[in-house]
C-alpha positions as CSV (number, residue, x, y, z in Angstrom):
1,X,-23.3,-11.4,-13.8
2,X,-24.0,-7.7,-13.0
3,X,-20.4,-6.9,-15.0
4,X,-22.0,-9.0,-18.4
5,X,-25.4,-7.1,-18.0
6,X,-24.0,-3.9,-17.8
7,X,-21.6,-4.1,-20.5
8,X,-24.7,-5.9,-22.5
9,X,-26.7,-2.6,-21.9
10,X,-23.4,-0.6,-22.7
11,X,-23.0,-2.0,-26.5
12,X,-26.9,-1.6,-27.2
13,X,-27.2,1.8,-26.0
14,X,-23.4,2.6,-28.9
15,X,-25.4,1.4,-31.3
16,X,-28.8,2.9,-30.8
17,X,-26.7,6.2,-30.8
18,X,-25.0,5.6,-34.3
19,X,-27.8,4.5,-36.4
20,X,-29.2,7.9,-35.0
21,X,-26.6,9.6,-35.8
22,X,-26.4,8.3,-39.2
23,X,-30.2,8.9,-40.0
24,X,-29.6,12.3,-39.2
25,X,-26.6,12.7,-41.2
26,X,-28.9,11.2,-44.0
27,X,-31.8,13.7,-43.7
28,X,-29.0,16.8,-43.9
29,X,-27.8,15.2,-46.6
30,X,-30.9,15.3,-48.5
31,X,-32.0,18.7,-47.1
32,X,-32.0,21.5,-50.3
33,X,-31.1,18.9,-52.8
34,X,-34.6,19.9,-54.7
35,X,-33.5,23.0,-57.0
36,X,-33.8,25.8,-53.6
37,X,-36.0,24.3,-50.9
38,X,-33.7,24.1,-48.4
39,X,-36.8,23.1,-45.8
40,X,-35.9,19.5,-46.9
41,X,-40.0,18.9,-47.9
42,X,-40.9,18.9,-51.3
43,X,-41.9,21.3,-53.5
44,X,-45.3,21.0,-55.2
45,X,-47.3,23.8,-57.1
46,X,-47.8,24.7,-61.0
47,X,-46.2,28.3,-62.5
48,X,-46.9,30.2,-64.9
49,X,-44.8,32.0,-66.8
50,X,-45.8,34.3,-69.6
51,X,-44.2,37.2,-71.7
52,X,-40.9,38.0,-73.8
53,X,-40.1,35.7,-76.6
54,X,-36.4,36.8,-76.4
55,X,-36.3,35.4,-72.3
56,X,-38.5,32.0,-73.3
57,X,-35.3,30.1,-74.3
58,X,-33.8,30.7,-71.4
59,X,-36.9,30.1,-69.1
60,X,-37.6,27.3,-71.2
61,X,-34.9,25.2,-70.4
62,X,-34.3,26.3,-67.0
63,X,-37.9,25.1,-66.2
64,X,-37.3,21.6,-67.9
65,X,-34.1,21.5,-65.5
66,X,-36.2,22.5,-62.1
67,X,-39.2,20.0,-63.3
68,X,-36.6,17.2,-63.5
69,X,-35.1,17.7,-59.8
70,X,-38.6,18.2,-58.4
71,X,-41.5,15.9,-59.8
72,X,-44.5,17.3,-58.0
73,X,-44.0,20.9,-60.1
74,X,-45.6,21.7,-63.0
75,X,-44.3,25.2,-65.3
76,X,-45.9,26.0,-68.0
77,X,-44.0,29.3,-70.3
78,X,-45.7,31.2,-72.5
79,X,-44.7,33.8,-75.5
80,X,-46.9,36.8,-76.4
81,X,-44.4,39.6,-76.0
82,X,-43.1,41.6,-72.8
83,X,-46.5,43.8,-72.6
84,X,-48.6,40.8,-72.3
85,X,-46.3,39.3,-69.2
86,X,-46.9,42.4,-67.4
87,X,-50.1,43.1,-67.9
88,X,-50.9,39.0,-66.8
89,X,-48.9,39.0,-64.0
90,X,-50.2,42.7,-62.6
91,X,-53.3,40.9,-63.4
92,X,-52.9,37.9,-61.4
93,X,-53.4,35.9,-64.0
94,X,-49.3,34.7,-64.3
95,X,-47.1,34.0,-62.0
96,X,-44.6,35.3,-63.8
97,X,-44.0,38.3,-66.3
98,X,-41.0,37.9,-68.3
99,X,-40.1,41.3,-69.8
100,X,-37.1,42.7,-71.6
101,X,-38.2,46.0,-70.5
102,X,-38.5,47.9,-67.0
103,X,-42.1,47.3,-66.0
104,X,-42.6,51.1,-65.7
105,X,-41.8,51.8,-69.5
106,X,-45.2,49.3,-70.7
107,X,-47.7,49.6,-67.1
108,X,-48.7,52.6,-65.4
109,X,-46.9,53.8,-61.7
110,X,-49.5,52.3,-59.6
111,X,-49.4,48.8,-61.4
112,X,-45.3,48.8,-61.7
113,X,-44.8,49.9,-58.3
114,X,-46.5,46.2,-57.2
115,X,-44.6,44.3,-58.8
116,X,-41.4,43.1,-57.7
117,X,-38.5,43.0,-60.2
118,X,-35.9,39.7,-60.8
119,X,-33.2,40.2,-62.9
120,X,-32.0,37.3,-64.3
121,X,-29.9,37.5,-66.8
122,X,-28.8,40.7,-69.9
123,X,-29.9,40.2,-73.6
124,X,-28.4,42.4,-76.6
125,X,-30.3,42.9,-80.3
126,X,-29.0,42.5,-83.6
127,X,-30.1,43.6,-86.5
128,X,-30.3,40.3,-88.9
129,X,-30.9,40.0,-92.7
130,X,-31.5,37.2,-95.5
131,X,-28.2,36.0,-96.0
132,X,-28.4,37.2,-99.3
133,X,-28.8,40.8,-98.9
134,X,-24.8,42.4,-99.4
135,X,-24.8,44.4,-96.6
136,X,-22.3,44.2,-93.3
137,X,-23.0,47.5,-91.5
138,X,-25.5,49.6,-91.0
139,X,-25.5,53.3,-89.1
140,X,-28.4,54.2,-86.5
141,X,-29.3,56.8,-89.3
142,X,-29.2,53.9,-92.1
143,X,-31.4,51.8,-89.9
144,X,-34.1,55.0,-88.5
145,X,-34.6,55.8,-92.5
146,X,-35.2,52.0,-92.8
147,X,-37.8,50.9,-90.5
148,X,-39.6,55.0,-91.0
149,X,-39.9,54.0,-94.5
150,X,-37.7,56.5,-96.3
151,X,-34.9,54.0,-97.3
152,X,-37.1,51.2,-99.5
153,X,-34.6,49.5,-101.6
154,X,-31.0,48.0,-100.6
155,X,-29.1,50.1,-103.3
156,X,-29.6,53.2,-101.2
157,X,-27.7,51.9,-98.2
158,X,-24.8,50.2,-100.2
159,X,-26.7,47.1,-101.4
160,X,-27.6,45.2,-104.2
161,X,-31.0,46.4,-106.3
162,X,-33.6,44.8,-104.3
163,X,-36.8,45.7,-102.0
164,X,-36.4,45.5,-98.5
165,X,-39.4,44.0,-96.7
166,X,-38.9,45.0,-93.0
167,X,-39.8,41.7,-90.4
168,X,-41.3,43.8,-87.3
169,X,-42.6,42.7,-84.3
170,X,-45.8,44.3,-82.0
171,X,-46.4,47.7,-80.5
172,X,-46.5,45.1,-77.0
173,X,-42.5,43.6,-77.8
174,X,-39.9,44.3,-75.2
175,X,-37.6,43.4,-78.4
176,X,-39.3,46.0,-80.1
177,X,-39.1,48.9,-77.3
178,X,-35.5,47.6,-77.2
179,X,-34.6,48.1,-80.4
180,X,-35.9,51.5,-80.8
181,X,-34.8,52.9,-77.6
182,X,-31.2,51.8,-78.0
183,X,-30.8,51.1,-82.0
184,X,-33.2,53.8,-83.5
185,X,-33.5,56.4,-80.9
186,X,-37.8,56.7,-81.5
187,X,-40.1,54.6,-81.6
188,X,-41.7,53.9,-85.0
189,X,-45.3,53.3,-87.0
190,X,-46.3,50.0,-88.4
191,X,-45.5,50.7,-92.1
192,X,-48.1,49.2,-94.8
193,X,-46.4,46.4,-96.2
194,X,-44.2,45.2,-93.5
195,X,-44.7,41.9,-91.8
196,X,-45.6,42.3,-88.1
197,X,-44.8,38.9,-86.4
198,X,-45.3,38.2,-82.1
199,X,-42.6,35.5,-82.2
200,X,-38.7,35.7,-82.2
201,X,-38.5,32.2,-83.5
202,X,-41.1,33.2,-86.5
203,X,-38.7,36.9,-87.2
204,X,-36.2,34.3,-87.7
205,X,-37.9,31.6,-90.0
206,X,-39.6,34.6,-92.1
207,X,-36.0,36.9,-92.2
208,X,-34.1,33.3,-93.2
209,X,-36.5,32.7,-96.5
210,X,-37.8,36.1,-97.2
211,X,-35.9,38.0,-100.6
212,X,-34.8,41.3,-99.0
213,X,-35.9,40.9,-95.3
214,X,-34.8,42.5,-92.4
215,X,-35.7,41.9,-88.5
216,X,-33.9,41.9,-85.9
217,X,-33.0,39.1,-82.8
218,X,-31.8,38.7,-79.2
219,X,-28.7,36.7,-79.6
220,X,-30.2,33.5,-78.4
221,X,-31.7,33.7,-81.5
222,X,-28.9,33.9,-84.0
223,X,-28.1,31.2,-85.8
224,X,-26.6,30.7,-89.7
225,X,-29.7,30.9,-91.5
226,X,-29.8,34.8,-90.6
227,X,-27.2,37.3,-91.6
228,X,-26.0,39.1,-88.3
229,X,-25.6,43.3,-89.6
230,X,-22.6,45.3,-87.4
231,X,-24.2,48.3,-86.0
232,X,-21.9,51.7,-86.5
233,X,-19.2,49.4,-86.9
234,X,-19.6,47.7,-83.9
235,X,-20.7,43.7,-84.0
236,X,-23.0,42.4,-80.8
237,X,-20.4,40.2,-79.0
238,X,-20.8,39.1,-75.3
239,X,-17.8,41.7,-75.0
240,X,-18.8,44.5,-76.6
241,X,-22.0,44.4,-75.1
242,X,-20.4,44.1,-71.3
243,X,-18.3,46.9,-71.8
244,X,-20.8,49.0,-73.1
245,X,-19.1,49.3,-76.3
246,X,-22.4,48.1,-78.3
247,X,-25.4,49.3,-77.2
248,X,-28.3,47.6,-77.8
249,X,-29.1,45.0,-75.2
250,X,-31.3,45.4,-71.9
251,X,-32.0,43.6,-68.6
252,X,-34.3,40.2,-69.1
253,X,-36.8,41.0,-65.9
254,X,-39.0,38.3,-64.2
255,X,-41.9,39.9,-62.7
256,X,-43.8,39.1,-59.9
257,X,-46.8,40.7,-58.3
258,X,-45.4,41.1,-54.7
259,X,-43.1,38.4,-52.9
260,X,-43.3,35.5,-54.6
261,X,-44.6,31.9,-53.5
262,X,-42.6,29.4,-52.3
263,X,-42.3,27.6,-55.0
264,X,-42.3,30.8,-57.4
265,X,-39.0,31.8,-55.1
266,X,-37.2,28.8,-55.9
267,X,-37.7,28.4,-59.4
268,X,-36.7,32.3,-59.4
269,X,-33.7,31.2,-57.2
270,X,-32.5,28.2,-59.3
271,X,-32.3,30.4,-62.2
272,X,-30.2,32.6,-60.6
273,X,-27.3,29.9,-59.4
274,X,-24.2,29.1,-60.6
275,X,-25.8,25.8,-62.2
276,X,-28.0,28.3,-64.5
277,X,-26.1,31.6,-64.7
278,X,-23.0,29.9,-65.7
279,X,-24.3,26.8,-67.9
280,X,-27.7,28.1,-69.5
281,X,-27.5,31.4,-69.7
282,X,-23.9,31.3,-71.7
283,X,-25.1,28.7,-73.8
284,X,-28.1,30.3,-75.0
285,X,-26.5,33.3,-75.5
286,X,-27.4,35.0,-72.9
287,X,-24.7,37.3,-70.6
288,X,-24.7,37.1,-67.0
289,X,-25.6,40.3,-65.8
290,X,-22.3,39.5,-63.1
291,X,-20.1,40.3,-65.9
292,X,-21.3,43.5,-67.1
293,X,-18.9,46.4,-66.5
294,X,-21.9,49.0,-67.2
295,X,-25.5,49.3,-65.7
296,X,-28.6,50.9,-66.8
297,X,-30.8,52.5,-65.7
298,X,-34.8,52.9,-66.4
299,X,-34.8,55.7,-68.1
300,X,-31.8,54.6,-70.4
301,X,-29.1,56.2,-68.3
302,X,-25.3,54.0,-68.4
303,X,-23.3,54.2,-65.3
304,X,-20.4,52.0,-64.7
C-alpha cells in the first residue's frame, strides 16, 4: 500500500514539473517577439516623428511594420523639412527629428549638443528633369550657373531652346543643404520665378509635368516620370555613392532630445535590424550606411 502511494505521489509530482517546464519554455518563447522589447511586456505609447521629406518613406513604412507587431503603439510621421524636425524635437514637441543633415549645421551648439544622433540609414541626390528636356549630364559649374540664375535657357548647357523653370525646395530642407553643400559648393538665393515646394513627393509631381523643370530627389524618389541627370559624368548608383565615387548623398539622422523612451528606443532599434536595413532600406532606395566604404564627417570631410 505504502509502495502504490509513493509511486502515486512520484508520477504527480513528473508531471507538475513538465507542464512547468513547458510554461516557461512558452514565456521565453514569446519574450522580444514585439519589434525590440525584449522585457517580454508590451509596448504601449504614441511617437512622433517629424522632419525630412527624403527620410519619410523610409520612416513611413518602417512605422506601418512596428505598428503591426505591436498594437498598443501609435506613430504618427510628419514632413516639413529637416529644420523643422530639429527645431520640434529640441523643442520637445517631437519625439523624433528626422534630418538629412548633422543637427549642428541647422540648430545652434547648445541646442545640438542635447540631442542625441541615430543614424539610420545614407541617402544620395540627383539632379532630375522633365523627361523632355535633352540633357544627360550636367557639371557642378553647369548646375551653380543654373540654380544662381545665370544659365536661363537649356540651349546654353547643350539643350534644346527652352526656359528652364528651376523646382526648389526651402531655406529649412536637409535636401536642399545637401544639394548645395555637395552638388553646388554654396548655398544659393530663392530666384524670382522659381517654384519653391516643402515636399519631395510634390518636386517630383511639378518636375514630371512642368515644360523645362528642374529639381532635384533623394533616390527613394526616382521613379520614370522624372529624368535622372549624371553629375560630372558620374550617375547616382548605390555603388558609386558607397565608394565615394559620387558625391552627393549624406547620413539620414533620427534625432532625439537625450536618451530616448522605451518605446522611442525600440522603434529606433527595429529600424536599425536586419529585417529593416536589409529589406526596407534597399527597397526604397536607400543604402545601408554598413556598406559604405567612405564616412563623413560634419563639416564635409571624407575619410575611408
Amino acid at each position: 500500500m505504502k509502495k502504490s502511494l509513493m509511486l502515486v505521489l512520484t508520477l504527480i509530482l513528473t508531471f507538475t514539473l513538465a507542464a512547468c517546464g513547458q510554461n516557461n519554455t512558452a514565456k521565453n518563447n514569446t519574450s522580444g517577439s514585439n519589434g525590440g522589447n525584449s522585457t517580454g511586456s508590451e509596448l504601449s505609447g504614441s511617437i512622433l516623428a517629424v522632419g525630412s521629406s527624403a527620410l519619410q518613406p523610409l520612416v513611413d513604412q518602417a512605422s506601418q511594420k512596428f505598428m503591426d507587431l505591436n498594437p498598443k503603439v501609435s506613430i504618427q510621421v510628419q514632413g516639413g523639412g529637416s529644420g523643422t524636425g530639429l527645431t520640434q524635437v529640441s523643442g520637445g514637441q517631437a519625439d523624433i527629428g528626422n534630418s538629412d543633415v548633422f543637427a549642428e549645421e541647422k540648430l545652434e551648439a547648445a541646442e545640438a549638443g542635447e540631442l542625441v544622433d541615430h543614424q539610420v540609414a545614407v541617402v544620395a541626390m540627383a539632379t532630375v528633369i522633365n523627361p523632355d528636356v535633352n540633357v544627360d549630364n550636367l557639371t557642378k559649374d553647369q548646375l551653380v550657373q543654373i540654380f544662381t540664375g545665370k544659365v536661363t535657357n537649356w540651349s546654353e548647357v547643350g539643350g534644346n531652346d527652352q526656359a528652364i523653370q528651376i523646382i526648389n525646395r526651402p531655406s529649412s530642407s536637409g535636401t536642399r543643404a545637401t544639394f548645395e553643400k555637395y552638388a553646388l559648393g554654396t548655398k544659393t538665393e530663392d530666384l524670382k520665378g522659381a517654384i519653391q515646394e516643402d515636399s519631395s513627393g510634390t518636386v517630383k509631381k511639378l518636375v514630371s509635368e512642368t515644360p523645362g523643370a528642374i529639381g532635384y530627389l533623394a533616390l527613394s524618389y526616382l521613379d520614370d516620370s522624372v529624368k535622372e541627370v549624371k553629375y560630372e559624368g558620374v550617375e547616382a548608383t548605390v555603388d558609386n555613392v558607397a565608394n565615394g565615387t559620387y558625391p552627393v548623398w549624406a547620413y539620414e539622422h533620427m534625432y532625439t532630445k537625450g536618451e530616448a523612451s522605451e518605446v522611442v528606443k525600440a522603434f529606433l532599434d527595429f529600424i536599425a535590424s536586419d529585417e529593416v536595413q536589409n529589406a526596407d532600406v534597399v527597397e526604397l532606395g536607400y543604402i545601408p550606411a554598413s556598406q559604405m566604404q567612405v564616412k563623413r564627417d560634419v563639416d564635409g570631410n571624407i575619410t575611408k
